[in-house]
C-alpha positions in Angstrom: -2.1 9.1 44.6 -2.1 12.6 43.7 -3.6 13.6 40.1 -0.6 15.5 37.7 0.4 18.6 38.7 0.6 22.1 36.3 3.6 24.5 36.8 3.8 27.7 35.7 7.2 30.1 36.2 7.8 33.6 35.8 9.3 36.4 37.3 8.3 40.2 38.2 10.8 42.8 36.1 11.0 45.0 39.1 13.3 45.6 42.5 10.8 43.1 44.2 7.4 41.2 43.1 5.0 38.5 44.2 5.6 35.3 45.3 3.2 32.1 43.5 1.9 34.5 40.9 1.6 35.3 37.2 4.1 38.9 36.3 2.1 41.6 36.7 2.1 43.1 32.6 3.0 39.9 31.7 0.6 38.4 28.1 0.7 34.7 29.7 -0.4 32.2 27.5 -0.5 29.2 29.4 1.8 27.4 27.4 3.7 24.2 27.8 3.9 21.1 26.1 2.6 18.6 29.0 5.8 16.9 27.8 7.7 17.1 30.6 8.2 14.4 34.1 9.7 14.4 37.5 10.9 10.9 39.0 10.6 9.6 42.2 14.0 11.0 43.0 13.4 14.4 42.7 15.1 15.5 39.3 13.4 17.6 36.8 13.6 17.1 33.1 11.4 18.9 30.2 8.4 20.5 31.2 5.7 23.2 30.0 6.4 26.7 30.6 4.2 30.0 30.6 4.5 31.7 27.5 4.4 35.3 26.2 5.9 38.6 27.9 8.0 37.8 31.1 8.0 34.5 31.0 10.8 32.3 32.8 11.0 28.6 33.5 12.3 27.1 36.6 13.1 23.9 36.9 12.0 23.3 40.2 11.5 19.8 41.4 8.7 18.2 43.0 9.7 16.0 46.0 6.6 14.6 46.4 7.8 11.1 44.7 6.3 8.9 42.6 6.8 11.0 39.5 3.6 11.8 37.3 3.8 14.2 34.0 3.0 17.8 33.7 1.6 20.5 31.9 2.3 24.1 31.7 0.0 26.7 32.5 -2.3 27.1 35.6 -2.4 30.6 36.1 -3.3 33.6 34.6 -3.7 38.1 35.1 -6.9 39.0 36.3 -8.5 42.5 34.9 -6.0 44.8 36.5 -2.9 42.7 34.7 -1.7 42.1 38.5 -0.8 37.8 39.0 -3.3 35.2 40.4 -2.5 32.9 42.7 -4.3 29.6 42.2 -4.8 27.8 45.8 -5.9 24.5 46.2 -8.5 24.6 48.5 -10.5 21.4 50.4 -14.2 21.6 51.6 -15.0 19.9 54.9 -17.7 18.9 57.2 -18.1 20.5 60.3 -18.7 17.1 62.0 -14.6 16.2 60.9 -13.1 15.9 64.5 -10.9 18.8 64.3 -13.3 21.2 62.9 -16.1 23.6 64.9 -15.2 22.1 68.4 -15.5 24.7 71.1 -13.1 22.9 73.0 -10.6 23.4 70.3 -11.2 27.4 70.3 -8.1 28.2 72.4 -6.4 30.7 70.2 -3.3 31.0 68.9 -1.0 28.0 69.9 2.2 27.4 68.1 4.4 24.0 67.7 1.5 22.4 67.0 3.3 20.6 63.6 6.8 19.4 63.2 9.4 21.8 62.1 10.3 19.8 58.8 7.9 18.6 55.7 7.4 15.1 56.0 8.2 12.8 52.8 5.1 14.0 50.5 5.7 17.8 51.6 3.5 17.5 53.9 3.1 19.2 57.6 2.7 16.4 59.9 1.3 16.8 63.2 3.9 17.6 66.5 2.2 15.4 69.5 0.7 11.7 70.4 -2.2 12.6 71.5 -5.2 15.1 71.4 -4.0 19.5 71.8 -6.4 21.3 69.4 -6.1 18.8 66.9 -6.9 15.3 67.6 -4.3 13.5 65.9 -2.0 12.8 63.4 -4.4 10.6 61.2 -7.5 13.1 61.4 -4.5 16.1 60.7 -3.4 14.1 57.1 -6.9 14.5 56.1 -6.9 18.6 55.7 -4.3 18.5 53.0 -4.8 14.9 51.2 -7.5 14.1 49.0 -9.9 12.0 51.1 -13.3 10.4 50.5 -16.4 11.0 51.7 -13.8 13.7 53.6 -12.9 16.3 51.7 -13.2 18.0 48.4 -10.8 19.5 46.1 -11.7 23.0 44.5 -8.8 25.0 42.6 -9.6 28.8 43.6 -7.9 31.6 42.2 -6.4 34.4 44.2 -6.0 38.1 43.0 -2.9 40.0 43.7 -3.1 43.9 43.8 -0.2 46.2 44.0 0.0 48.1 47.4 3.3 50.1 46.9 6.2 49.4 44.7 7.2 46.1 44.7 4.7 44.4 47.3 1.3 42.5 46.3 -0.9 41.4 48.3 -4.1 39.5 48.6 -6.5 40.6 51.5 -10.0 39.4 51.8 -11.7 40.0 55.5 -14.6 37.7 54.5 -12.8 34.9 52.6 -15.1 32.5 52.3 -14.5 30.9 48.6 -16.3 27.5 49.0 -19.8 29.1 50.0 -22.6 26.8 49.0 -19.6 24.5 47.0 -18.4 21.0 48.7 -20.4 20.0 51.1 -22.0 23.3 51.6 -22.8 25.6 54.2 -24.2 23.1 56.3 -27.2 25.6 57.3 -24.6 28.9 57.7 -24.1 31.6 55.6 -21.1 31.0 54.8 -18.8 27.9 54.1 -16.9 27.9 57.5 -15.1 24.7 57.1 -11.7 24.0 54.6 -8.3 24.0 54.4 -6.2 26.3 52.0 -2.8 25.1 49.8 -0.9 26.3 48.0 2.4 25.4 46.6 5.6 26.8 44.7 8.9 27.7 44.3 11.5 30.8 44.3 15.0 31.9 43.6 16.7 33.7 46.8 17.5 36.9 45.9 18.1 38.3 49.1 15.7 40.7 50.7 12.7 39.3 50.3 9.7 39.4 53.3 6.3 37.4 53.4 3.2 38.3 55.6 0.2 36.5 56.5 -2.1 38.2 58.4 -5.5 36.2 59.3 -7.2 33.2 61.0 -7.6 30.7 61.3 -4.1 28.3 61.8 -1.6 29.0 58.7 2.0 27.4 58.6 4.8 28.7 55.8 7.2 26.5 54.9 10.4 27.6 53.3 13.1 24.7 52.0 10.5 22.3 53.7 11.5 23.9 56.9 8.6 25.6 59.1 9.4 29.7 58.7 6.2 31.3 59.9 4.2 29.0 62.7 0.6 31.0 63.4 -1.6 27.7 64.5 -4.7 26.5 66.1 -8.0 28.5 66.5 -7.6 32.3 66.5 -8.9 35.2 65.8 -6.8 37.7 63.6 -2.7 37.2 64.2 0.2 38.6 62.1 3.5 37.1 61.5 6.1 37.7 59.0 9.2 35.9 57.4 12.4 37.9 56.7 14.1 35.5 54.6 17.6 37.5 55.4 17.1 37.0 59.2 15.9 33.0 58.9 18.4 32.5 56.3 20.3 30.2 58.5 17.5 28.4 60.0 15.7 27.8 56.9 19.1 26.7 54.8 19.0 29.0 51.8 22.0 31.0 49.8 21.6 33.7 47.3 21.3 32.6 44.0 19.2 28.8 44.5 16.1 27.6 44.0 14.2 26.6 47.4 10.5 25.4 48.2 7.3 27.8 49.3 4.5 26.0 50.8 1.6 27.8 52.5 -0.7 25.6 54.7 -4.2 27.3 56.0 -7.1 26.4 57.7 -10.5 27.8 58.6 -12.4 25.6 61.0 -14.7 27.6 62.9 -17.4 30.4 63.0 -17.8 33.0 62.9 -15.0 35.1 60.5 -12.4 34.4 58.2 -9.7 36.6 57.3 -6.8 36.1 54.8 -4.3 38.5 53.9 -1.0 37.5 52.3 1.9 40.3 51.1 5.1 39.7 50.2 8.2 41.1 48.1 9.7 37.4 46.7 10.6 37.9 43.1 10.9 34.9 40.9 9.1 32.1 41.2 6.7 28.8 40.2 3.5 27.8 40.0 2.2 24.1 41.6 -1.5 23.8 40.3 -1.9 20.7 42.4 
């Protein structure tokens, strides 16, 4: 079962901001009364918010199931005032059956997950039997805490400001588990994890994400897969016009819909992360 989850909400005061992040200007506190709970069916009630300058609470619900209480907070501004994403991000071994096999190393290959979340909002994997990942029950253990499999770190991510309107976080070296987890395993760096990270956002209309980086990374938006750049890659760039997929992905102006980011990094020898978008009101999921 997974431990509580923290939520924070807020929105940029601007023509277009960053998606899963803290206002840029905005004095958040934290905040929230831990008070509030989300039932197995999906329905909201109470619930901490982020306090201070910009602050905004959505009630976004978490359709995980099995309910679970929750605080406020779990973000923050870094030194520049701009937002900080926090991912949740898994260490594993590079003896896991999906990770640092040469056979696997075939590039970019797409499909290789189901176009819907499953039940938990979850990716599940698209085939019976063995592509670059092995199978459905070694897939489920990237993105669910597992013994002796995984380990859970909550990293924060720094947006900057790139133009008016669009933050970004770009790191050609992203390695943010070095000597954590299990550790380097006789590397340099910490080759082998998954990244997560989880949220919500009103459709304004307009709005664009980009992920640019290796190695597989899957976006879904409404639970429903908008940007698909799997398997084991080097550098690939893909971007969601939410206008365009508007149809596809079942959102209208004016709701509330699901953002769920799903990477992995699982072989040597470079890891690259870059993230920009122009979505402007959001949550926080500190997992």
């Amino acid at each position: 079962m997974r431990s509580p989850i923290q939520r924070a909400s807020v929105c940029f005061f601007s023509m277009a901001a960053a998606a899963l992040v803290v206002a840029c200007g905005a004095d958040t506190t934290g905040g929230g009364d831990g008070a509030g709970s989300t039932s197995g069916s999906g329905s909201t009630s109470g619930g901490g918010s982020a306090s201070g300058k910009g602050g905004f609470n959505i009630q976004f619900p978490d359709d995980r199931g099995g309910g679970g209480n929750q605080g406020g907070g779990g973000s923050g501004t870094n030194s520049e005032g701009c937002g900080v994403i926090v991912a949740t991000v898994r260490d594993l071994k590079d003896s896991h059956a999906d990770f640092e096999k040469d056979e696997y190393n075939k590039g970019l290959t797409k499909g290789l997950v189901k176009a819907q979340l499953d039940g938990q909002r979850l990716p599940e994997y698209a085939h019976d039997k063995a592509t670059v990942i092995t199978s459905q029950a070694t897939f489920s253990q990237w993105y669910r805490d597992t013994n002796d499999v995984n380990m859970k770190f909550s990293v924060p991510l720094p947006l900057k400001q790139e133009a008016p309107g669009l933050f970004v976080f770009d790191n050609d070296a992203f390695f943010p588990l070095d000597n954590k987890g299990f550790g380097n395993q006789g590397r340099v760096h910490n080759f082998h994890f998954t990244t997560e990270i989880r949220g919500g956002f009103i459709y304004k209309g307009g709005e664009k994400f980009t992920f640019k980086g290796d190695d597989d990374v899957w976006v879904f938006v409404n639970g429903k897969l908008a940007l698909d750049l799997g398997g084991v890659h080097g550098v690939n760039t893909e971007t969601i016009d939410f206008d365009a997929m508007a149809g596809t992905l079942g959102i209208k102006k004016g709701n509330t819909y699901s953002f769920d980011v799903f990477h992995a990094e699982r072989h040597t020898s470079a890891s690259h992360f870059r993230m920009e978008t122009t979505v402007e009101c959001l949550t926080v999921t500190v997992l």
